[in-house]
N, C-alpha and C positions, 0 to 999 in steps of 0.2 A: 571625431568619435574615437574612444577608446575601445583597445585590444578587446576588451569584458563584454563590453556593448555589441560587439559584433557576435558573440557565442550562441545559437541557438539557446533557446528558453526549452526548458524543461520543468514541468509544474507535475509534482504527486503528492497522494497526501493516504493515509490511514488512520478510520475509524478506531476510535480510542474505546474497542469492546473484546473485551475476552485476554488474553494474555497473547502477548508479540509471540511470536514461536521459530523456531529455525526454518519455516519454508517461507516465512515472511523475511529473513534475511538474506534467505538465499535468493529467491525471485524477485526482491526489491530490493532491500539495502543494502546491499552487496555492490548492487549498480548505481544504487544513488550516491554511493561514497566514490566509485568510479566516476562516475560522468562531473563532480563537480570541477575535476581541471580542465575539462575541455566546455561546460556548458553554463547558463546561468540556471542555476538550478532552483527551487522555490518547493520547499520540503511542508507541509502542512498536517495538521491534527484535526481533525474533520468532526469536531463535536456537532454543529449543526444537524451534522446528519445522523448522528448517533439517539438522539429524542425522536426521531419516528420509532422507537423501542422506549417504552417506559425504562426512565433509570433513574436509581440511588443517587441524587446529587453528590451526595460525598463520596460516595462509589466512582461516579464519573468522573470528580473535580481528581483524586486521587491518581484515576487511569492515566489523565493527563500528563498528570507531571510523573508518572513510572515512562510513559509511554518517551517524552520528551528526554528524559532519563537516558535510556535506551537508546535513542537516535543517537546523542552524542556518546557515548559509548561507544555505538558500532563503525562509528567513523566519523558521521554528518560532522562539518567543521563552520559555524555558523559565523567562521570568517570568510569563508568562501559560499555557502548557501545563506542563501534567506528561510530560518525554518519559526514558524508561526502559527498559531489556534486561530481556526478560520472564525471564531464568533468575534475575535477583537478585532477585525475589518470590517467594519457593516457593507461594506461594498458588495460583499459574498450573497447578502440576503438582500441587498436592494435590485442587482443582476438577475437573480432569480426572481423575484417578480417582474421583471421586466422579460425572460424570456419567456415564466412561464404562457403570456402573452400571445406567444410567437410557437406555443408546442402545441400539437393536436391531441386531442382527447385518446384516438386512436391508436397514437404512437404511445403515449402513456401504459394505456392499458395492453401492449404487446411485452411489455416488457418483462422479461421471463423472470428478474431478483422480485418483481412486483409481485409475480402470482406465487412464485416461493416463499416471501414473506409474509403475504397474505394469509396463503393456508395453516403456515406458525403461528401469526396473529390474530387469530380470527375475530380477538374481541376489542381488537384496536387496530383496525384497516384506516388507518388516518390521511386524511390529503399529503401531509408529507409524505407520507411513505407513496403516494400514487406520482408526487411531482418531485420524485429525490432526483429523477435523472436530469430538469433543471438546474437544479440546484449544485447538483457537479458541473452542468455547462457552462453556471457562471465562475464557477472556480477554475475551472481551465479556459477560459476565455477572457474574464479578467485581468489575465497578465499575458494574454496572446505568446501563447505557450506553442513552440512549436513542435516538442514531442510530450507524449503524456506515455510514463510506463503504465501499463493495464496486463491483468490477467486474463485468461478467457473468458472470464464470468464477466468482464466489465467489458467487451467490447460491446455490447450493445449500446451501452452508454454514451461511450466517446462517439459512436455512429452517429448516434444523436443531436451531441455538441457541436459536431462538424455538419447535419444538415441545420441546427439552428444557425452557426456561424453562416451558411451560404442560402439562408432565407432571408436573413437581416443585411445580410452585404446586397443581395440583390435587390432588397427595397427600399436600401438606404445609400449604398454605395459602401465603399470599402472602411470597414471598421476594425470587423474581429480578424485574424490570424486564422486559419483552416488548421488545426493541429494534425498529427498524425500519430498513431501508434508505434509505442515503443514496445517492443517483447523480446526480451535474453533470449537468446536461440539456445541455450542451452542449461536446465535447474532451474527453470522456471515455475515449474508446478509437482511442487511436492505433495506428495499424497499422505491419506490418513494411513498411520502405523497399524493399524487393524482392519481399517478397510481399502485397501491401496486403489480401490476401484471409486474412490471420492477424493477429491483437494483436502489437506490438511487444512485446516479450520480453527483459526485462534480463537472461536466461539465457541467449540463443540463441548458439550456439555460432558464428555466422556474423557478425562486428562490424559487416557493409557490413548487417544489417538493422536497426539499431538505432543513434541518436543520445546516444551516454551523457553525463551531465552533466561528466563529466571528458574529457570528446575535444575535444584539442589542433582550434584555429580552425581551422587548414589542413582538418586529418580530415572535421571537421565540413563544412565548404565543401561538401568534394570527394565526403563522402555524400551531400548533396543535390541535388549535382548531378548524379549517377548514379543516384539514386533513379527508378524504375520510375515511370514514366507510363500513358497509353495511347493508343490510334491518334487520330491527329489534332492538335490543334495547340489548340484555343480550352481556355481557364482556365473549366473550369465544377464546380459542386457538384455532381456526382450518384454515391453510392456502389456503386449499384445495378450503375449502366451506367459507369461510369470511378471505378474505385478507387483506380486509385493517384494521377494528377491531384487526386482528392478529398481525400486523404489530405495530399497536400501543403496543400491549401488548408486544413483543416483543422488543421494547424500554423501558418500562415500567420495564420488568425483566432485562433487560441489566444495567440499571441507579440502580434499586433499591437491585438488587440481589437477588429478590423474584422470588420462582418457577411461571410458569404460574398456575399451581391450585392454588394458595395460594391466587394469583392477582385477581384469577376470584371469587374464596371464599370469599372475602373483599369486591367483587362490585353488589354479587349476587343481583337482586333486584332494583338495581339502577339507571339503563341506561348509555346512552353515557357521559350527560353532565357533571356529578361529576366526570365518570374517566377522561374526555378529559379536565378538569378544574386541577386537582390533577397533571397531567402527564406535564401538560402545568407549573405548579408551581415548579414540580422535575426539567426539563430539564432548565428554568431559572435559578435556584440554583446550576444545577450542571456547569452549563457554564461558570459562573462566576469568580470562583477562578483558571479557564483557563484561561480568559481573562484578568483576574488579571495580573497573572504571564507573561500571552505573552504581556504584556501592558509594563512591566519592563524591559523583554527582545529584545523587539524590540526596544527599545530605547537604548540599551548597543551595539552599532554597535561594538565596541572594545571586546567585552567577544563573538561575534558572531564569527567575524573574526577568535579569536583565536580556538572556539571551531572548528570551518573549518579546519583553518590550522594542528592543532594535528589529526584530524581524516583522512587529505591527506596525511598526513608523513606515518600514520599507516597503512593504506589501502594502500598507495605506497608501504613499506614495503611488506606487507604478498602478494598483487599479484605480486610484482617484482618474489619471489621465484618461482610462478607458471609460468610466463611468462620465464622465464629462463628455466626452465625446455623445456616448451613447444617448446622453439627454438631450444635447444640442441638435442631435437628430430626430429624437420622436419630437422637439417643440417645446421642452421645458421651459421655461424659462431659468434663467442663468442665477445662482445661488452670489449673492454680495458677500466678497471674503470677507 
């Protein structure tokens, strides 16, 4: 067995809806460009799930490839990851019906994105949407993934995954992997620039909440310089009692890698408009040589493709061996190569 082979499996992936946004880089890609020298990592574009929402197919097919764009851009090095569109596996969708199986009507319907979506949806509550949380079990259980990055919002999910992984283990014997959550201890969960009291949201229909990796310098500026503060005037870390202050600063140490004392040390004395003048000049500068890169890359339709295609071959690959397994257990009969 080789060095690679031994690395813990790490499996994430995001929905290809709304614009990638800097608390998407900072809470996830940031780490996922981190962990690929120590883990085998398997980086995913989750269109699957993205049709429990009616979409613009060219709207969608286009997300795609911005969205894949952007990944290598921000670092993903699909010499070291496996990065792939979960609908060119069918494995993704034949696991989900195999778990949904194996999930209770019960648990479904607890599911808190379920009844938030619902009440948005109200004239299209579709089965996917009620068995999406399958359908990520079989994405992370498929490649017996032993960490999965998740935000707060998704831990219910992964909950999920890991009592289906330890209902099919115990009535079939050992198959799936038990994953575990992964969560950055720290810039994890960036909040809305307007309402610092909600997760910034690469969906949100309101652009001044949300810093997206593709917003023109000026844009960018002139969000954070309108970005929601709170009374008073001193640069402090407290989420509890000044959120949106906090929030900034909190971008502020994610971009710059400075503790929060060090941030507030530097601005003691000085008020809002020098740090939201500084933070507004960081986040144009760092944007940039992203959008450099994704400017070069979305134009190489041909180096896109192929990064796709090697990343389906491989992901085909390693869930075939799970998916085989899994049928050899419920009784399939065995598929003639």
């Amino acid at each position: 067995m080789d060095a690679s082979t031994q690395k813990p499996v790490v499996l994430s992936g995001i929905q290809p809806s709304g614009h990638l946004t800097i608390g998407n880089y900072i809470g996830a890609l940031k780490h996922w460009v981190r962990l690929q020298d120590s883990h085998q990592c398997l980086f995913v574009l989750v269109d699957l799930h993205a049709i429990t929402v009616r979409q613009d197919p060219q709207d969608l097919r286009k997300r795609c490839y911005d969205f894949l764009a952007l990944y290598l851009a921000c670092g993903i090095d699909p010499g070291k990851s496996t990065v792939f569109v979960q609908s060119h596996v069918p494995a993704h969708a034949g696991l989900a019906w195999v778990l949904n199986c194996f999930t209770y009507m019960g648990e479904l319907s607890r599911m808190t994105q379920f009844k938030d979506k619902a009440r948005k949806h109200q004239a299209n509550i579709n089965v996917g949407l009620f068995a999406y949380p399958a359908l990520m079990a079989a994405d992370i259980l498929l490649y017996q993934a032993d960490l999965v990055p998740v935000g707060a919002d998704q831990r219910q999910h992964l909950e999920i995954a890991r009592d289906l992984a330890l209902r099919f283990n115990g009535i079939y014997g050992q198959v799936f992997n038990v994953p575990e959550a992964y969560i950055p201890p720290v810039g994890a969960r960036v909040m809305s620039l307007q309402d610092p009291a909600s997760k910034m949201s690469k969906s949100d229909d309101n652009a001044a909440n949300y810093l997206a990796l593709l917003d023109p310098p000026e844009v960018a500026r002139n969000k954070i310089k309108r970005a929601v503060t709170d009374c008073g005037a001193e640069i402090a870390y407290d989420p509890d009692q000044r959120p949106g202050i906090s929030n900034l600063v909190s971008i502020y140490g994610a971009l710059s890698g400075q503790d929060f004392s060090a941030i507030q040390a530097a601005y003691a004395g000085r008020g809002y408009a020098p740090f939201k003048a500084d933070l507004a000049e960081m986040v144009a500068e760092f944007l940039k040589p992203i959008q450099q890169e994704y400017g070069k890359v979305r134009r190489d339709r041909a180096y896109m493709h192929s990064v796709l295609k090697a990343g389906a071959s491989e992901a085909a690959r390693r869930s075939g061996r799970t998916m085989d397994k899994v049928y050899r257990k419920l009784g399939f009969i065995e598929r003639e190569a």
